[in-house]
DRENDO-1510 file (C-alpha; in Angstrom, 1 decimal, always signed):
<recs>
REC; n; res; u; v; w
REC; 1; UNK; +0.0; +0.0; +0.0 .
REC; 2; UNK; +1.2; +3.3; -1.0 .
REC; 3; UNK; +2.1; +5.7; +1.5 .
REC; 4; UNK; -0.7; +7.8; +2.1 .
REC; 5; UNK; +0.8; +11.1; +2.0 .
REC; 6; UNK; +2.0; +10.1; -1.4 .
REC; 7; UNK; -1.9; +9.5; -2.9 .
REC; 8; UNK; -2.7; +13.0; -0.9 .
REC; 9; UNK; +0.2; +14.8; -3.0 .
REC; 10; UNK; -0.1; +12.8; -6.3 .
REC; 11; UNK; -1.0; +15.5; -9.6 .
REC; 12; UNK; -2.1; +12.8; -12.6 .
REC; 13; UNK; -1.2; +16.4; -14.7 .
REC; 14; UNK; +2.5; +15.5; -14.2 .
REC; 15; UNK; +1.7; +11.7; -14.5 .
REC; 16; UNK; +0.0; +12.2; -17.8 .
REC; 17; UNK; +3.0; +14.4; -19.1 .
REC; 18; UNK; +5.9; +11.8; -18.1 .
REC; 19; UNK; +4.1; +9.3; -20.4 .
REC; 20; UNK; +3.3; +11.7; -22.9 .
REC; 21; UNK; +6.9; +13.2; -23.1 .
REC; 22; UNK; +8.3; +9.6; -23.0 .
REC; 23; UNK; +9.5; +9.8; -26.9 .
REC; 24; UNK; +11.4; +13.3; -26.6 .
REC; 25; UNK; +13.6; +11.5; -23.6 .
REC; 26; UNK; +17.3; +10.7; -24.3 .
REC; 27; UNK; +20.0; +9.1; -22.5 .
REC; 28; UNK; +20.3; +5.7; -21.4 .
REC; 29; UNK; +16.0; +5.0; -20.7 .
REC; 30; UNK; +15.8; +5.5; -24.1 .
REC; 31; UNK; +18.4; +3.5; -25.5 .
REC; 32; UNK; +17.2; +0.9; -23.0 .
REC; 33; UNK; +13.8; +1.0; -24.2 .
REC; 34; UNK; +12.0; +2.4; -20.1 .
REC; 35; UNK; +8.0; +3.4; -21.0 .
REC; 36; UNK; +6.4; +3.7; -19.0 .
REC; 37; UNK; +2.6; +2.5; -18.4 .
REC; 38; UNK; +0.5; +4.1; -16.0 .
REC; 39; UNK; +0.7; +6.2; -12.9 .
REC; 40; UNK; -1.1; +5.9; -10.4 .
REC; 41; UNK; -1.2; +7.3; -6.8 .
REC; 42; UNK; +2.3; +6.4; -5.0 .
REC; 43; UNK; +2.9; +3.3; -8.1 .
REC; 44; UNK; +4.9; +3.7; -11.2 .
REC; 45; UNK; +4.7; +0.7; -13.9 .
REC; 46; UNK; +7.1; +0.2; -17.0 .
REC; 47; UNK; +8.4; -2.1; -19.3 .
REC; 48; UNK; +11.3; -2.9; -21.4 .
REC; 49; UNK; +11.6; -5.2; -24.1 .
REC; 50; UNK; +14.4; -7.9; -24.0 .
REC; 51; UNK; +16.8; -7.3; -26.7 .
REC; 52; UNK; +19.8; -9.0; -27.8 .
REC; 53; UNK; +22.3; -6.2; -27.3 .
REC; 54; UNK; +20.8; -6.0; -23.3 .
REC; 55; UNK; +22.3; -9.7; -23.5 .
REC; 56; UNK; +25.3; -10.9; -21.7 .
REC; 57; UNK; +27.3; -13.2; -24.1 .
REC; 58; UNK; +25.5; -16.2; -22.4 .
REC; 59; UNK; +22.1; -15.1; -23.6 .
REC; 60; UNK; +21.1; -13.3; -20.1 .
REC; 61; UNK; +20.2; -9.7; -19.6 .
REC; 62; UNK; +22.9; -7.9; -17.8 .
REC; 63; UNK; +22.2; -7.0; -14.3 .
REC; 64; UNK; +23.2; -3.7; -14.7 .
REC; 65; UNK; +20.2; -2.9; -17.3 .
REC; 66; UNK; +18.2; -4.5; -14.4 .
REC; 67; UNK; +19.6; -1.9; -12.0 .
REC; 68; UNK; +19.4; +1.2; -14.6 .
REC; 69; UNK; +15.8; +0.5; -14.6 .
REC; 70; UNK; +15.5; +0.3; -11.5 .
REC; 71; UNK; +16.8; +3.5; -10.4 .
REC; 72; UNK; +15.2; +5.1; -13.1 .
REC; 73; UNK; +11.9; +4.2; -11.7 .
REC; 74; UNK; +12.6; +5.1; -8.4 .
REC; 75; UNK; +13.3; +8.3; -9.2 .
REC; 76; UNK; +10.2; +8.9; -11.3 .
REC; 77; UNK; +7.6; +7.5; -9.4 .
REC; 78; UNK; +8.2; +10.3; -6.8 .
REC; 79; UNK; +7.4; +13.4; -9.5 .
REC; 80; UNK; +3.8; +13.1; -9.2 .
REC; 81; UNK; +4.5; +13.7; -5.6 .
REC; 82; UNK; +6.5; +16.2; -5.5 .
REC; 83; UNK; +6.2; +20.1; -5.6 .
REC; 84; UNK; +6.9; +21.4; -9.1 .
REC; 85; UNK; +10.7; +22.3; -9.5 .
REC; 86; UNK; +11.5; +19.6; -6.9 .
REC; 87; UNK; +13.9; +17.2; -8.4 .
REC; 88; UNK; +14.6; +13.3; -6.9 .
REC; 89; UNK; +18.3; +12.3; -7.0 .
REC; 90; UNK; +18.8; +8.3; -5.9 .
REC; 91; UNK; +21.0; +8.3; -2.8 .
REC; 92; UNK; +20.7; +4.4; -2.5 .
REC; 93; UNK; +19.7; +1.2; -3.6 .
REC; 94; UNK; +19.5; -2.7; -3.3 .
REC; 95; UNK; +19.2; -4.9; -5.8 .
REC; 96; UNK; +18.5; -8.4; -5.3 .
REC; 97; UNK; +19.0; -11.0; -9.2 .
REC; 98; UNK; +16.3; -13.1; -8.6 .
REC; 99; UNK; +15.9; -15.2; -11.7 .
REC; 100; UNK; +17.9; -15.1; -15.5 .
REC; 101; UNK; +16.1; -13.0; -18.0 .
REC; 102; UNK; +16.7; -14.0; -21.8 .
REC; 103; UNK; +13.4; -12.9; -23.7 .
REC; 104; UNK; +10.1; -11.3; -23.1 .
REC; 105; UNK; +9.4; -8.2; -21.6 .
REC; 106; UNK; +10.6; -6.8; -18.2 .
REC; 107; UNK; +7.9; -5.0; -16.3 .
REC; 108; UNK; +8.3; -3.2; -13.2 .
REC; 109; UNK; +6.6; -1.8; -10.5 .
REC; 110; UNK; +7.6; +1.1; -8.4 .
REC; 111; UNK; +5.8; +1.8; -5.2 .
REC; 112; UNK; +6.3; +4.2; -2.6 .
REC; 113; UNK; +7.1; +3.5; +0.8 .
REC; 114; UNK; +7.2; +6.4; +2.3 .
REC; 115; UNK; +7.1; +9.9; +1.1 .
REC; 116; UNK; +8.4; +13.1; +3.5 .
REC; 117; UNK; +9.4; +17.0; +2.6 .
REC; 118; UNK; +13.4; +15.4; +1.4 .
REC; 119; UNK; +13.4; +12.1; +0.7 .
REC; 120; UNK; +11.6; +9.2; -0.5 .
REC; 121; UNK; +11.7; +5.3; -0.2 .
REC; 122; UNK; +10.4; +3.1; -2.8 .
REC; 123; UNK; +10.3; -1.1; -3.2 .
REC; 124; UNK; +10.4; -2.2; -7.3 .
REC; 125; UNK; +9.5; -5.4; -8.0 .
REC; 126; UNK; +10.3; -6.4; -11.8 .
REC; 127; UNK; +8.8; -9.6; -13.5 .
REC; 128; UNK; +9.8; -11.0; -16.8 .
REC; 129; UNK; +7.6; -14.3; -18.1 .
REC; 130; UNK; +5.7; -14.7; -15.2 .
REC; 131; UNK; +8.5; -14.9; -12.7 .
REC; 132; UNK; +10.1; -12.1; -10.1 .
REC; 133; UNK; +13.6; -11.6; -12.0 .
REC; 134; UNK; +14.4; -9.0; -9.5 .
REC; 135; UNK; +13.0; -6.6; -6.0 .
REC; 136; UNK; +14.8; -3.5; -5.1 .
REC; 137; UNK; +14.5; -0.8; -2.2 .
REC; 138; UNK; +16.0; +2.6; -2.6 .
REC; 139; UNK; +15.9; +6.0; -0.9 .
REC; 140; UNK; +15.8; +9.4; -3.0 .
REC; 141; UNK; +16.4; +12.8; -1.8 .
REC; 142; UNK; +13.7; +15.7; -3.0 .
REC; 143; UNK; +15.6; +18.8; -3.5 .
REC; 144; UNK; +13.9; +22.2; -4.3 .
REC; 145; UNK; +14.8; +23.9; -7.7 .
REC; 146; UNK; +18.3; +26.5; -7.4 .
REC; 147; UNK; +17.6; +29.4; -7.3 .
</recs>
């Protein structure tokens, strides 16, 4: 269950624009493939399609395209959230390899934990084929816009 405070704070106005502005992003989501889903209050869902170059030369996705969608998730989940000109940078996370990934799609689920004025923890849970290939718990800090 989301935190509550996050469902209080949640604007679907920011929500609808992350998906929306999904095919102007650069940078690693997009050459990973990260869209996301829906938004809902204090959850986050994505996918990303299993590709051959996201393959370790055993046929298994590399854990670190695991972890970069990870913490790109945890980050974004929180926006909705947050005031507008706040930014989330990930301070921490775990990562825990459950199972080997070699086709399909990965789809994760970002939920928040708990939600103050500076920093946020979220859980991500990330199937691939029916199983749980990987969980993860991280902590962001929410930082006001310089001024």
């Amino acid at each position: 269950m989301p935190d509550p405070r996050a469902v209080e704070a949640f604007d679907p106005k920011i929500a609808e624009r992350f998906i929306a502005s999904q095919d102007k992003q650069g940078g690693l989501p997009a050459y990973l493939g990260i869209r996301f889903t829906a938004y809902e209050p204090g959850i986050l869902r994505a996918e990303v399609p299993v590709r051959e170059e996201l393959l370790t030369m055993i046929g298994n996705m590399h854990g670190g395209v695991l972890s970069a969608l990870c913490d790109h998730v945890l980050g974004c989940v929180c926006y909705p959230h947050m005031q507008r000109g706040q930014w989330a940078a990930t301070t921490e996370f775990k990562i825990n390899l459950l199972a080997p990934v070699t086709k399909g799609m990965l789809e994760a689920e970002a939920e928040i934990l708990s939600l103050t004025r500076s920093t946020a923890v979220v859980q991500i849970r990330v199937s691939n084929e029916g199983r749980i290939a990987c969980v993860a718990q991280g902590t962001v800090l929410i930082r006001d816009a310089k001024k």
